[in-house]
C-alpha positions as CSV (number, residue, x, y, z in Angstrom):
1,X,94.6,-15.9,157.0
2,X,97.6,-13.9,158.1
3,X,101.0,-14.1,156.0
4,X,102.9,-16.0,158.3
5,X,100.6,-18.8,158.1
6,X,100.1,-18.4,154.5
7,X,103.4,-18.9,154.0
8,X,104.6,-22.2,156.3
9,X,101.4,-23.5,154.3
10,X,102.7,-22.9,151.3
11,X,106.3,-23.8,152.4
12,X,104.6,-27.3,154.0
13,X,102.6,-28.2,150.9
14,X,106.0,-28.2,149.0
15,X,107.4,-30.2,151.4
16,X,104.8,-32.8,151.4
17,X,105.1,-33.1,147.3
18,X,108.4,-33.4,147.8
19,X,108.3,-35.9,150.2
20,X,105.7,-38.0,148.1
21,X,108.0,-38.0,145.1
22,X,110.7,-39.4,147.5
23,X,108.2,-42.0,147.9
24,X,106.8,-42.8,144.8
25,X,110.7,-43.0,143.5
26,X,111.8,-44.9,146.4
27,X,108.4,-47.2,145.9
28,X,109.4,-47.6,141.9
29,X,112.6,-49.5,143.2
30,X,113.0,-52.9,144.5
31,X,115.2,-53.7,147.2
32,X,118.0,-54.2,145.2
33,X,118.0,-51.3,142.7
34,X,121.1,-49.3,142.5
35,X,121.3,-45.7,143.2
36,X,121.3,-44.3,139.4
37,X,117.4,-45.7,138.6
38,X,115.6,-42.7,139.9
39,X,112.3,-43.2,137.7
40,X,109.2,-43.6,139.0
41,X,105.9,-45.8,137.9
42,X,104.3,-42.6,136.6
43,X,107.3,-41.0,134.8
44,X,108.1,-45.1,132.9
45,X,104.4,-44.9,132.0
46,X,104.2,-41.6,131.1
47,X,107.8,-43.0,128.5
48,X,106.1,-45.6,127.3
49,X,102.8,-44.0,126.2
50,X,103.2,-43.9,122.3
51,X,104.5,-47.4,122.3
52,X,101.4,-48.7,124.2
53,X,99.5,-46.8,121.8
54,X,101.9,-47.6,119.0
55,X,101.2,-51.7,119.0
56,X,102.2,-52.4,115.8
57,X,106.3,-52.1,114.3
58,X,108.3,-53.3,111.7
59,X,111.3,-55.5,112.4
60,X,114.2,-55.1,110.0
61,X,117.2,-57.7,109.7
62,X,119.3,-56.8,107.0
63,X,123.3,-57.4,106.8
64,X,125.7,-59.9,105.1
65,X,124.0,-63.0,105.6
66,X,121.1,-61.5,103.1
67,X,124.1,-62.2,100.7
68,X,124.1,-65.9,101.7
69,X,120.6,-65.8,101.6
70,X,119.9,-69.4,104.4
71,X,119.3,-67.8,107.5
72,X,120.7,-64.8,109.6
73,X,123.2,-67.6,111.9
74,X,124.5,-69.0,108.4
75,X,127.8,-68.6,109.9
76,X,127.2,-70.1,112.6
77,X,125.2,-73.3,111.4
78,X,128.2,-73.9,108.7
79,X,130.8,-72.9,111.2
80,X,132.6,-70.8,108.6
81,X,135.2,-68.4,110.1
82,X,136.5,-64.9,109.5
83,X,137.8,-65.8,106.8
84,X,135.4,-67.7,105.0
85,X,132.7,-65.4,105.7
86,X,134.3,-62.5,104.6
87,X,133.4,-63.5,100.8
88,X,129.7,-61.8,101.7
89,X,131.5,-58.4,102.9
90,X,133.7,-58.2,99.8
91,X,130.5,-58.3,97.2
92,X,128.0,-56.4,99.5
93,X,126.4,-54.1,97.3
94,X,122.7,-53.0,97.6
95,X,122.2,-51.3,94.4
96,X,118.7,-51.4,94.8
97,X,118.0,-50.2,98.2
98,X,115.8,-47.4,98.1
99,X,115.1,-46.4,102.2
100,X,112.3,-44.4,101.4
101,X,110.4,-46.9,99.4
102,X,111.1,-49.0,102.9
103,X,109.8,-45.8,104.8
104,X,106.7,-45.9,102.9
105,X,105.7,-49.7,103.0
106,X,106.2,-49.7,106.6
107,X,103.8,-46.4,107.1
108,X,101.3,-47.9,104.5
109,X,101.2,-51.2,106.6
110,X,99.9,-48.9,109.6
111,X,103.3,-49.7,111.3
112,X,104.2,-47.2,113.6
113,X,107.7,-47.8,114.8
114,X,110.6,-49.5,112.7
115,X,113.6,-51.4,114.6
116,X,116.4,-51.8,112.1
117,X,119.6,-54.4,112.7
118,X,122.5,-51.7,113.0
119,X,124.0,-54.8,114.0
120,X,123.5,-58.7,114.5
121,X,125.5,-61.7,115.4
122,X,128.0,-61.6,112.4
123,X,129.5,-58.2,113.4
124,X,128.8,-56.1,110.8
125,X,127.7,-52.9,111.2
126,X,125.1,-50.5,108.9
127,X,126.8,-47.3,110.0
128,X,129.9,-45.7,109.5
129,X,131.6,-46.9,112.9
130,X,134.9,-45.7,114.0
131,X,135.6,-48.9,115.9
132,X,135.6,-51.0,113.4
133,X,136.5,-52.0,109.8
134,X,133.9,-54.5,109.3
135,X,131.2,-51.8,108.5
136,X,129.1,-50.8,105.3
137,X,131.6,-48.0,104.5
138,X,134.2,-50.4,103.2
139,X,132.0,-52.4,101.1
140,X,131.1,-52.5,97.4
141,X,128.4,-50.6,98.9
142,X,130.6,-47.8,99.9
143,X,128.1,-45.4,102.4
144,X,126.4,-45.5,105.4
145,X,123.0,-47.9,104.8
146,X,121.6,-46.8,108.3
147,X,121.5,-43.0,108.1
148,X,119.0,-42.5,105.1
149,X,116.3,-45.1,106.7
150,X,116.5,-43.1,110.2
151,X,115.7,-39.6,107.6
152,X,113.1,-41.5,105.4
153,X,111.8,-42.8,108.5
154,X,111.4,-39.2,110.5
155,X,109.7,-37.8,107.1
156,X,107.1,-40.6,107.2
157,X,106.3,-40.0,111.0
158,X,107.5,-43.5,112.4
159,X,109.6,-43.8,114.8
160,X,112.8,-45.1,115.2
161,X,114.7,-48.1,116.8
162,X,117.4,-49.7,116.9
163,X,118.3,-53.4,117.0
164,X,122.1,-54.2,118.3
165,X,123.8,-57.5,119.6
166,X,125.3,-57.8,122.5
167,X,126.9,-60.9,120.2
168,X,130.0,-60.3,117.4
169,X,131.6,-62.9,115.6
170,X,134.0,-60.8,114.0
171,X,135.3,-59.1,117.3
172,X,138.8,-60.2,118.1
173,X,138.2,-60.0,122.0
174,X,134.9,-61.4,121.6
175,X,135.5,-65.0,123.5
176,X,134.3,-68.2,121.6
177,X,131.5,-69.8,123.3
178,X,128.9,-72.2,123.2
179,X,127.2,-69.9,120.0
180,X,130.4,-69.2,118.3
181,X,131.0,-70.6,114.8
182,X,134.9,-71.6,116.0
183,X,133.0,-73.5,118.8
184,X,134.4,-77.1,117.9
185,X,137.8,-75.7,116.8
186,X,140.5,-77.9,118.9
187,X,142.6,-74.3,119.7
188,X,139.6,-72.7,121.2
189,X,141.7,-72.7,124.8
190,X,144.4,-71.1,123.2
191,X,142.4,-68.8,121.1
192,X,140.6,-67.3,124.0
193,X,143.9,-66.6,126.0
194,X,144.2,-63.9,123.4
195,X,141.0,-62.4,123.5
196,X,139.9,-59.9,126.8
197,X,136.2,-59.8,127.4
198,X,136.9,-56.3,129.2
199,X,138.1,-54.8,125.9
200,X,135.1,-56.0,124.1
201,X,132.9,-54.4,127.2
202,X,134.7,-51.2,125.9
203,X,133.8,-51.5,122.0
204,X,129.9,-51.9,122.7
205,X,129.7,-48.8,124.9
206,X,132.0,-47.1,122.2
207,X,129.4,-48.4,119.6
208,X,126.3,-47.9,121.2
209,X,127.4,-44.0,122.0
210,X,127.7,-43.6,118.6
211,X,124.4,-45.1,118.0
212,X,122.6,-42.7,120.5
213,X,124.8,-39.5,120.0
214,X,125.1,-39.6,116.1
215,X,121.2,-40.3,114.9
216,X,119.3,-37.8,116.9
217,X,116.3,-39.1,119.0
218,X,116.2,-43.1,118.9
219,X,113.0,-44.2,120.4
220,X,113.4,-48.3,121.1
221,X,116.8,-50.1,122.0
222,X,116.6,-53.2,120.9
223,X,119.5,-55.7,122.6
224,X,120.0,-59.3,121.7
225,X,121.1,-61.4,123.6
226,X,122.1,-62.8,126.8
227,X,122.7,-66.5,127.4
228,X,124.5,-67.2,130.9
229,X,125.1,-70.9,131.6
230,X,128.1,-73.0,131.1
231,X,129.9,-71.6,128.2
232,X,127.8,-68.7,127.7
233,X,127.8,-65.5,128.2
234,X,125.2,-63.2,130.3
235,X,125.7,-59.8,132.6
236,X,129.0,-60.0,133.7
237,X,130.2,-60.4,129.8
238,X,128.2,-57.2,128.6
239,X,128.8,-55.4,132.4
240,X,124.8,-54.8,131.5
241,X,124.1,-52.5,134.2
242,X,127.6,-50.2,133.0
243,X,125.8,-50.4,129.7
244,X,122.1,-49.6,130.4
245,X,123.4,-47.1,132.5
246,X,125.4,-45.4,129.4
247,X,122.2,-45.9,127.8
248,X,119.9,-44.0,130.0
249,X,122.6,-40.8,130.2
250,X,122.8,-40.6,126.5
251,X,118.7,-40.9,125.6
252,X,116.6,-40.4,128.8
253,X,113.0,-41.4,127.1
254,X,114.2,-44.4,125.3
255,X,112.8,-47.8,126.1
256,X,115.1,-50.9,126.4
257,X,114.7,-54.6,126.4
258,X,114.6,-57.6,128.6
259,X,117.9,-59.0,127.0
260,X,120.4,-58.1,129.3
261,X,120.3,-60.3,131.4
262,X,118.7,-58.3,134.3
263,X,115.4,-59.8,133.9
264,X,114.7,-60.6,137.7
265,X,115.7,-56.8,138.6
266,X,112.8,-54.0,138.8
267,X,114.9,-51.0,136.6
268,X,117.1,-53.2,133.7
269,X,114.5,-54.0,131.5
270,X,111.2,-51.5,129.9
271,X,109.0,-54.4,128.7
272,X,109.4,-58.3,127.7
273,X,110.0,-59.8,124.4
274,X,108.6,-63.6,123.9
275,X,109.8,-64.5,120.4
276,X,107.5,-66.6,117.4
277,X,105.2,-67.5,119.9
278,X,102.2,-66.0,121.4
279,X,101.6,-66.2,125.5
280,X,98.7,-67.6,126.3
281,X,97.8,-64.5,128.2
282,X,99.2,-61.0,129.5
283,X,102.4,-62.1,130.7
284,X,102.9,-60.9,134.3
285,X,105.2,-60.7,137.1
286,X,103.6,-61.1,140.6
287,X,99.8,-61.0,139.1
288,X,100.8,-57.7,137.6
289,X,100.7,-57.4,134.0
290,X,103.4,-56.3,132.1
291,X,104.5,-54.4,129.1
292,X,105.3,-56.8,126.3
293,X,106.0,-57.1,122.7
294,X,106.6,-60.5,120.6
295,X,108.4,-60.1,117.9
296,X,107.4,-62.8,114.9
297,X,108.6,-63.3,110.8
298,X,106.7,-63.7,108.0
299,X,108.3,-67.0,108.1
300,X,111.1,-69.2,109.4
301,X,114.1,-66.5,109.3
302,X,114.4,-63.5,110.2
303,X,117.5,-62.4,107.3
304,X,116.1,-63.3,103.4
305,X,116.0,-66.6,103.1
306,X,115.2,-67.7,99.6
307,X,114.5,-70.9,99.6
308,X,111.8,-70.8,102.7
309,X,108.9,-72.0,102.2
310,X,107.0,-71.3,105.4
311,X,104.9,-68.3,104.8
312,X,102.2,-67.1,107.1
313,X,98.8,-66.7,105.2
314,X,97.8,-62.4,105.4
315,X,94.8,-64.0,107.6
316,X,97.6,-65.5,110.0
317,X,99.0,-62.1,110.3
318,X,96.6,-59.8,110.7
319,X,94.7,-62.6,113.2
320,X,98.4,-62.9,115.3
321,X,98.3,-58.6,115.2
322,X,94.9,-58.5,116.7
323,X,95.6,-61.6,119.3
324,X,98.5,-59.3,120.2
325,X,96.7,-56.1,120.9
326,X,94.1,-58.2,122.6
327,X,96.3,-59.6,125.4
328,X,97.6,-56.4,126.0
329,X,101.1,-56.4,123.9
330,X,102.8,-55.0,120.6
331,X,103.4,-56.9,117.5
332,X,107.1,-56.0,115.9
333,X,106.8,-58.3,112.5
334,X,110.1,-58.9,110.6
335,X,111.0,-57.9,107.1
336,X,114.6,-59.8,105.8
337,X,115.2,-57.7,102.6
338,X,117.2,-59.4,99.9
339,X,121.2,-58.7,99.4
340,X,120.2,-55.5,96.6
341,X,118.1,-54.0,99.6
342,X,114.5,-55.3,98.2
343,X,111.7,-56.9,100.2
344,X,110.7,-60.1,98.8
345,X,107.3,-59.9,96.5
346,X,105.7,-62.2,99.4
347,X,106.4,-60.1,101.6
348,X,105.1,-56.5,99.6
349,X,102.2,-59.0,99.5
350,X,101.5,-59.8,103.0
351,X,102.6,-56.0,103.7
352,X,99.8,-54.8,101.5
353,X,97.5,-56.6,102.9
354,X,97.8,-55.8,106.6
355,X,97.8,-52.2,105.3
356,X,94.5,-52.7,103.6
357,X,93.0,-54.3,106.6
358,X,94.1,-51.5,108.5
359,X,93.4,-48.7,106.8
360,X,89.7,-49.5,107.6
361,X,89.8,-51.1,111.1
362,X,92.8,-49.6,112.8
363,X,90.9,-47.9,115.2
364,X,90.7,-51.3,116.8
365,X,94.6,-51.6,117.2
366,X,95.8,-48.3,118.0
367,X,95.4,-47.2,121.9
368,X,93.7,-50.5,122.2
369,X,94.4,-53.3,124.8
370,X,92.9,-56.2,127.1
371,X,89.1,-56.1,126.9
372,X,87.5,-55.7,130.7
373,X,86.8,-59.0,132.0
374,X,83.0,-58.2,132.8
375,X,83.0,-58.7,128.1
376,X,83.1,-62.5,127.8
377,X,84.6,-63.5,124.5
378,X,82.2,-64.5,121.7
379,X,83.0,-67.8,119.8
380,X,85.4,-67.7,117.1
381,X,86.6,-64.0,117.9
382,X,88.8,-61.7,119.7
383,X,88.4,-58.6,121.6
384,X,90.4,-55.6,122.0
385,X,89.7,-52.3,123.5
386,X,89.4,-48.7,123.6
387,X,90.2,-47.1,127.4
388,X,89.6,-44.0,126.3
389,X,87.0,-43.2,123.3
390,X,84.9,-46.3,125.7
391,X,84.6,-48.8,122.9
392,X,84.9,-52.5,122.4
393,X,85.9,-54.7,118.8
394,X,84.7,-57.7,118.4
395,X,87.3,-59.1,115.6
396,X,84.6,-62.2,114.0
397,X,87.6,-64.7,112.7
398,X,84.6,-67.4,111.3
399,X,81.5,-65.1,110.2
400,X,78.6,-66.9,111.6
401,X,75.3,-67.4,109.6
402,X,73.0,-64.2,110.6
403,X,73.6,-63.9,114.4
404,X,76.6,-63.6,116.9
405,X,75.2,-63.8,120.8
406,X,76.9,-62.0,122.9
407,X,76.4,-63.4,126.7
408,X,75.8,-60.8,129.5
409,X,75.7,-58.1,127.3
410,X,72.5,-56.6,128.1
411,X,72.5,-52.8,128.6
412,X,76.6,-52.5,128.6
413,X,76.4,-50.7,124.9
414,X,74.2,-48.1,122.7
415,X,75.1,-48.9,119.4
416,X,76.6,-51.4,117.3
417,X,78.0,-50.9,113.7
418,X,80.6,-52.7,111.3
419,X,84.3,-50.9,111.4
420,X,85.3,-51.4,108.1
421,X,82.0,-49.5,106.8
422,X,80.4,-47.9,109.4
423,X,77.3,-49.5,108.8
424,X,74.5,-49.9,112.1
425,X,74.1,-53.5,113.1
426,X,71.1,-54.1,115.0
427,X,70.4,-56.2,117.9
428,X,68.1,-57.5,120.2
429,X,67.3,-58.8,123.8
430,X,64.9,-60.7,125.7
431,X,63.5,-63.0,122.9
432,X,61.1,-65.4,124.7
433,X,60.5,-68.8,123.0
434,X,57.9,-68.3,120.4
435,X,57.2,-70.4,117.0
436,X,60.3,-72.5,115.5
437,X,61.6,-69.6,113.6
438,X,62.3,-68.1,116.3
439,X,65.6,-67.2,118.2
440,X,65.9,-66.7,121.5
441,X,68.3,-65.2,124.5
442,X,69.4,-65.8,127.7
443,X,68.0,-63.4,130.3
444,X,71.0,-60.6,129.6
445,X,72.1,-62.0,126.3
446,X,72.4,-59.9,122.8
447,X,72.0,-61.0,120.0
448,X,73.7,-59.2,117.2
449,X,71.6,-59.3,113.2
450,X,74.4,-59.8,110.6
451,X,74.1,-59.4,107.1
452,X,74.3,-63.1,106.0
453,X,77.2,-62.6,103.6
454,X,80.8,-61.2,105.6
455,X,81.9,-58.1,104.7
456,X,84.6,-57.9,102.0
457,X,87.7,-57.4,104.3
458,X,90.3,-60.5,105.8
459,X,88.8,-60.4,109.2
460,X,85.5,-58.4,110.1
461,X,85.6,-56.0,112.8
462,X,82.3,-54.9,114.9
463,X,82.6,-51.8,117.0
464,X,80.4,-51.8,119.9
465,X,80.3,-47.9,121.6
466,X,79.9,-49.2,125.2
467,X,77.4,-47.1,127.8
């Protein structure tokens, strides 16, 4: 091969890569995508790997209302304004909040990301903002809350995100709409001459810069929430793109939210967010599935609520974890810690008791997804998979009495064994009708032998290591 040639090869092969990232990136972009999106399919997946893998965070709400102690919008079911809610901010003092001990719980759970309200509807804001007065800083409490639980967080390998709402009560140049606690004031014309929408487009890109420049590495952006309509408020309000755009400067790797009100677009949104309920399936777009996360309470609020009464049994919430995982989605489950920074005894509780069940089946949960569809579903279980160590989970929610058939199974796995153990669980095939004690199979059935009695964990896990 003479050098010439060797090098227009060369030179050409460059070319052609080049020309096939143009493609892919131009591919990655729908029609309508402006110019800034330059991501591709591969480089979003390539993001949003340890999330995928993650499946399983902790949800924080924790600000004034915890004070109040009747749901996070207490100011705006009781329509209290500045003034009367402004009692909460004056006695604001977490004595007790220890954001290690948070840290910890979270880790222990088998959590693997934490998204803490810097933030929510009410204004107020965990960190030491320059923007505003309304912040931790000038409380009883005296000191930034946010700051130690991103350290604590770091030292206990989780990673960190951050919850912030597009909504703010407090803001002078926020306008009152339809979810305003002034809603049914008579001067609401007159009150929103005075206020500019444009100013308060300013204050959340001065806010979330801080956020993203004054932390380190955030790894989840968390924004809530858009509500166009008549009398509500959606992308034009926010100027979402403006602000995703900010976003994407300021932390390249971090993933973002549907809640901006750019749901129809193909680049303002990383993965969906369906909230206390559970999709019946994946949730696509176009018959493609796509990324999702629901985000669920131990009960009815998301702030401390003391007198709710609506607590999910630990069976509930490890069985909503694993449905999760098995349609393909993460499960970010709320904590509302008290007004002294404590998470209720119920919740320690239910905490525990995920962490327990983990600590012996997680390796049905992490990197796991959607079983193939060639693994039909047993009765009274859920599946969830391995991609890459090749192995299925059969999560047994009602332990049946000695066998569990498994239809058109027949030579797709080597070996079966309980999770939580380790323990073989033989199985058999082919059973041709014989005396009345005996069971049979369909022609590529298994039949799994359980031990009679169910193992001693919430819900049983058998690990099937496929072929």
């Amino acid at each position: 091969m003479g050098k010439t040639h060797f090098i227009r090869k060369i030179a050409f092969s460059i070319l052609l890569a080049s020309s096939l990232h143009h493609v892919d990136a131009q591919e990655s972009r729908s029609p309508d995508s402006p110019a800034w999106p330059r991501e591709t399919e591969s480089q979003k997946n390539q993001r949003m790997e340890w999330w995928r893998d993650a499946r399983f965070g902790m949800f924080i709400h924790w600000g004034l209302y915890s004070a109040a102690a009747r749901h996070e919008w207490v100011q705006n079911r009781e329509k209290m304004n500045g003034e009367e809610y402004r009692k909460y901010f004056e006695i604001f003092n977490p004595d007790l909040y220890d954001p290690i001990a948070w840290a910890k719980k979270a880790r222990q759970a088998g959590m693997k990301y934490v998204v803490i309200t810097t933030k929510h509807h009410e204004g107020f804001c965990l960190w030491d903002s320059k923007y505003t007065e309304f912040k931790a800083t000038k409380t009883p409490a005296g000191k930034d809350l946010l700051k130690p639980l991103v350290n604590a967080l770091r030292a206990e390998g989780i990673k960190v995100g951050f919850y912030y709402s597009l909504i703010d009560w407090n803001h002078p140049h926020f306008t009152i709409d339809r979810n305003h606690p002034l809603r049914e004031e008579k001067n609401v014309a007159s009150l929103n001459q005075q206020r500019d929408m444009k100013k308060y487009q300013q204050y959340l890109k001065d806010q979330v810069t801080e956020l993203l420049t004054q932390f380190g590495k955030i790894d989840e952006l968390f924004f809530d929430y858009s509500y166009p309509g008549v009398n509500g408020k959606g992308r034009d309000d926010w100027d979402s793109e403006g602000l995703l755009k900010l976003v994407r400067k300021l932390q390249p790797g971090i993933i973002v939210n549907d809640r901006l009100d750019l749901s129809e677009t193909s680049w303002g949104w990383d993965y969906k967010t369906p909230e206390q309920f559970m999709p019946a399936s994946w949730p696509s777009i176009s018959g493609k599935n796509i990324p999702w996360e629901t985000c669920q309470t131990f009960s009815g609020s998301w702030g401390y609520n003391r007198d709710e009464y609506s607590w999910k049994s630990e069976k509930q919430l490890i069985a909503m974890l694993i449905e999760t995982v098995s349609k393909g989605g993460n499960l970010l489950l709320n904590v509302g810690p008290t007004a002294r920074g404590l998470f209720e005894e119920k919740a320690d509780e239910r905490l525990t008791a995920i962490g327990n069940w983990m600590k012996l089946n997680n390796r049905s949960i992490y990197g796991c997804t959607q079983a193939p569809a060639i693994f039909a579903k047993p009765d009274n279980c859920l599946l969830t998979y391995n991609p890459v160590t090749k192995r299925l989970y059969i999560h047994v929610l009602s332990w049946p009495f000695k066998s569990l058939h498994l239809k058109d199974y027949k030579g797709k796995f080597k070996y079966a064994q309980l999770l939580n153990d380790g323990s073989e669980i033989k199985f058999k095939s082919d059973i041709k009708p014989g005396s009345h004690t005996t069971e049979t199979t369909g022609e590529n059935d298994v039949i799994l032998e359980l031990p009679v009695r169910s193992p001693e964990v919430e819900i049983p896990v058998i690990e099937l290591i496929l072929n």
